[in-house]
C-alpha positions in Angstrom: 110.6 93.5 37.0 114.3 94.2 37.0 115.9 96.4 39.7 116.6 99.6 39.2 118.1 102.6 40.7 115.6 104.3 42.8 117.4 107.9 41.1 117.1 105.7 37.6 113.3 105.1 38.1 112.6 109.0 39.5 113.9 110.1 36.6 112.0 107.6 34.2 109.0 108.5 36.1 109.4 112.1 36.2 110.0 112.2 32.6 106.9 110.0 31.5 104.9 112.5 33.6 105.9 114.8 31.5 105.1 113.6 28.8 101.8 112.4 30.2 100.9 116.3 30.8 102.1 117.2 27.4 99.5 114.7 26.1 96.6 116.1 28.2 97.5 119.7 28.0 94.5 121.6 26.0 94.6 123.2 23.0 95.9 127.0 23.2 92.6 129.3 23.4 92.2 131.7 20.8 93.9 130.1 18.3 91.7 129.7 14.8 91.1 126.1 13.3 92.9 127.0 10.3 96.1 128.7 12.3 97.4 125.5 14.1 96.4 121.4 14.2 97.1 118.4 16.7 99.0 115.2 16.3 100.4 112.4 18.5 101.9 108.7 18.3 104.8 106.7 17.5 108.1 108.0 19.6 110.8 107.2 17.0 109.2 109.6 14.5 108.5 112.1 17.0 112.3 112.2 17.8 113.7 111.2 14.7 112.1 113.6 12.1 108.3 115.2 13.2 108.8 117.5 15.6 111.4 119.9 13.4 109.1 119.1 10.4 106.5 120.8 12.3 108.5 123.7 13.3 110.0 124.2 9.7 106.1 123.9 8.3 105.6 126.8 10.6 108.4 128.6 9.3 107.3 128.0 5.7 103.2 127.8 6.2 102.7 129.9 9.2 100.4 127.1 10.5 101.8 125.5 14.1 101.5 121.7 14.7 101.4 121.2 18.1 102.9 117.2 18.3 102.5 115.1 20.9 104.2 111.4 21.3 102.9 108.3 23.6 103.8 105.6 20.8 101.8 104.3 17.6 98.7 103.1 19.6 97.9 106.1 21.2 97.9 107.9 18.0 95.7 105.5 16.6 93.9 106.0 19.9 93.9 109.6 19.7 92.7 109.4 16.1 90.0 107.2 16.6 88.2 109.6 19.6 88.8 112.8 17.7 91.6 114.1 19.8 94.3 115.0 17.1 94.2 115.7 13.5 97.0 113.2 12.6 99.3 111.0 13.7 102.8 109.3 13.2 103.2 105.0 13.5 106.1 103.1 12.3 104.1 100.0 12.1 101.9 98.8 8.9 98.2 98.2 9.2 96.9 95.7 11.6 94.0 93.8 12.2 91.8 96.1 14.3 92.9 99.1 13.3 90.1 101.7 12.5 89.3 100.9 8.7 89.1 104.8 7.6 92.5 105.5 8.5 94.5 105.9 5.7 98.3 105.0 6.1 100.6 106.9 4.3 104.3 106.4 4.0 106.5 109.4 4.4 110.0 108.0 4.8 112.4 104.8 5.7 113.8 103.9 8.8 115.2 100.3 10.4 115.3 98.8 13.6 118.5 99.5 15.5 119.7 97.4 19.1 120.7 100.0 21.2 123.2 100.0 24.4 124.3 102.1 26.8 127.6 103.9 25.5 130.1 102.4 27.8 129.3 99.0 26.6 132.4 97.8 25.2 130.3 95.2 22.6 130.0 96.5 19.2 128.3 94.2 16.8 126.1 91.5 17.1 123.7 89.3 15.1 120.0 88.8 14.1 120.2 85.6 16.2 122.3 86.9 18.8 119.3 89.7 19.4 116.3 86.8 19.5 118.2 84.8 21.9 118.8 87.6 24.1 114.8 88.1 23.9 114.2 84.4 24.8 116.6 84.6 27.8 118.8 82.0 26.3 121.7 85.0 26.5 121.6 86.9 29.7 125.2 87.8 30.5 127.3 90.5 28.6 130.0 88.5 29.0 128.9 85.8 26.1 128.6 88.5 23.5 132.8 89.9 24.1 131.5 92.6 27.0 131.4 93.0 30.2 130.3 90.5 32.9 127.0 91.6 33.6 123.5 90.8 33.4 121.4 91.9 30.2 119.0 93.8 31.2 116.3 94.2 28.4 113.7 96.9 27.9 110.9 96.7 25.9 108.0 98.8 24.9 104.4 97.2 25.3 101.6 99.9 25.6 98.6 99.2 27.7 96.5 98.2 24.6 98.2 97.0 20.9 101.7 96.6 20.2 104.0 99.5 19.8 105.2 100.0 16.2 109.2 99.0 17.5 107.8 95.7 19.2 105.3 95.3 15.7 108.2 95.8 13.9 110.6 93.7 16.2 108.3 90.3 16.3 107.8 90.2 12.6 111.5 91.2 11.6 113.5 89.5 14.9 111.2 87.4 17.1 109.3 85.4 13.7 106.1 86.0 15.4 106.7 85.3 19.0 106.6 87.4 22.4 109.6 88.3 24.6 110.4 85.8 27.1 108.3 86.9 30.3 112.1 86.9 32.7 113.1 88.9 35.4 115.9 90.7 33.1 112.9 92.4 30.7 111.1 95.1 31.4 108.5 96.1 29.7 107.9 99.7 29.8 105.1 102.2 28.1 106.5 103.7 25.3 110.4 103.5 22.9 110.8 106.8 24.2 111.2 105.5 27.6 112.4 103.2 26.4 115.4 104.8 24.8 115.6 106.6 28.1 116.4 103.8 30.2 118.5 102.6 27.7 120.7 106.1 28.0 121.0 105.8 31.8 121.4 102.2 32.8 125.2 100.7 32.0 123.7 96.9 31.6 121.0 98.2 29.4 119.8 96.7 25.8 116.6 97.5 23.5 115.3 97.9 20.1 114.5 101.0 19.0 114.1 102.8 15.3 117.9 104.1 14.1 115.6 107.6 13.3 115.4 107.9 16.6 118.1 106.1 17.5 120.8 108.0 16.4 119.9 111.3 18.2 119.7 109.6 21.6 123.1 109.4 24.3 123.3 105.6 23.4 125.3 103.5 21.2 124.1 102.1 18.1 125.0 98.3 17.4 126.4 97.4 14.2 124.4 93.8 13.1 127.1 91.7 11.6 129.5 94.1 11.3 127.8 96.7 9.4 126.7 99.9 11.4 123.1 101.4 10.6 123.5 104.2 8.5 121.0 106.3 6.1 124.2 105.2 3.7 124.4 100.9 4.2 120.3 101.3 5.2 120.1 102.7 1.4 122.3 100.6 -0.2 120.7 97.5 1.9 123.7 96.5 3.8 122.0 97.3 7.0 119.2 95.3 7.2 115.9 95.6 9.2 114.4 98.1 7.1 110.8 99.4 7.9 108.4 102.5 6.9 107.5 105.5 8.7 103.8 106.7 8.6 101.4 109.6 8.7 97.9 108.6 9.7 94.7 110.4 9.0 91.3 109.8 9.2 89.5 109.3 5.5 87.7 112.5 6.7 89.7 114.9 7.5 90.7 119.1 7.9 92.0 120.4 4.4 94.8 121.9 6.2 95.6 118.1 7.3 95.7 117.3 3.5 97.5 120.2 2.9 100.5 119.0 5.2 100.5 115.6 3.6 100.9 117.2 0.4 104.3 119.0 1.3 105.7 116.1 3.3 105.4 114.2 0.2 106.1 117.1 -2.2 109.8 117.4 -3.3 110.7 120.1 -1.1 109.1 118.4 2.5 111.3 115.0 1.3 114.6 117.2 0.5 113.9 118.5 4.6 113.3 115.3 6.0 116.5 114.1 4.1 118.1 116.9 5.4 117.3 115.6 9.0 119.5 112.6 8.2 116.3 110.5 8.0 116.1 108.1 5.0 113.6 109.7 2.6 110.8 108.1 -0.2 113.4 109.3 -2.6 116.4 107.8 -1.0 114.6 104.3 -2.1 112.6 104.7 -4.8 
């Protein structure tokens, strides 16, 4: 483990307490099945695009979505013991994954390395990013920046892999683990993640640009070209992945009935309106 600033860790610790009630909070008595339903998982989504998708559903359905985050496993988690009625990953199938969950793709996003914003570095490479993740680059100094440590944070749930580190070993790693150093730090979800990333000067991560981009940090261009709904499009930007809803084979026709206007032209002309890159951004 890396050191941190005991008001850096308070704060980390307060906030995933938070979100740790939020995820055990019961569901509001009174309320009719038909009036609201549950979901939880993967952070970048939850950030980037879900959570005002829900509340403009709301607006539009009358029917309130009550979202929870925690990452991609503990919506499959949640999914799998009944506890929500969907949930959000930004990973594809795995092996182990419950086999009546149906994946279904609801936007675009790519994996963006993130730093704190007084990081004078600006760019840096495919390579550059696995080499930091095999502790072969550990100073600042060796990418144009500051002389400091690298301190990396990465997000490994308790069970699985989160859909960023998924995402991040097939597209940046080619299949292998983070070096186990003193400068990485593996944390519970890309929320926190992001967090740390927002309040620690040395810090460095990867994270979805989704999320990314509505967080206090700074954004790394990978050779040269800055990740954008634009250059991610146009496939400049590199590193692009899908973002999923996840529901069981059997599930609540109101469920079905949310699917149908994320996917319909009207819920992909909101989520597009987000600044997210939408199904009909890439056809």
């Amino acid at each position: 483990m890396i050191r941190v600033s005991r008001k850096r860790l308070l704060m980390t610790v307060i906030r995933a307490g938070i979100a740790l009630l939020l995820l055990l909070l019961p569901v509001v008595p009174g309320a009719q099945a038909a009036d609201f339903l549950t979901a939880s998982g993967c952070s970048v989504s939850n950030v980037g695009y879900l959570s005002d998708l829900a509340r403009e559903y709301e607006r539009r359905k009358g029917v309130k979505i009550y979202v929870r985050g925690g990452g991609s496993v503990v919506g499959i988690e949640d999914l799998r013991s009944g506890k929500v009625d969907f949930a959000a990953a930004c990973r594809n199938r795995e092996p182990g994954d419950p086999d009546d969950l149906q994946f279904v793709q609801v936007a675009w996003d790519a994996l963006a390395f993130i730093v704190h914003k007084s990081n004078r570095v600006d760019s840096i490479t495919v390579d550059q990013a696995r080499a930091i993740y095999a502790g072969q680059l550990k100073n600042w100094s060796e990418l144009g920046g500051a002389n400091a440590p690298i301190k990396v944070f990465v997000s490994r749930p308790r069970r699985g892999l989160s859909g960023v580190e998924s995402s991040m070993r097939a597209m940046i790693l080619k299949g292998r683990e983070p070096a186990v150093i003193p400068t990485i730090t593996q944390l519970a979800s890309t929320g926190i993640v992001e967090q740390m990333v927002e309040d620690t000067p040395e810090g460095f991560a990867t994270t979805g640009f989704t999320s990314g981009r509505k967080r206090n940090v700074k954004m790394l261009k990978v050779s040269g070209v800055s990740p954008s709904v634009r250059t991610i499009v146009s496939r400049k930007y590199p590193l692009k992945r899908p973002l999923f809803i996840l529901v069981p084979r059997q599930h609540k026709p109101e469920v079905q009935h949310f699917v149908d206007f994320v996917l319909s032209r009207e819920g992909q002309n909101y989520i597009k309106s987000l600044g997210v890159v939408s199904l009909t951004d890439i056809p």
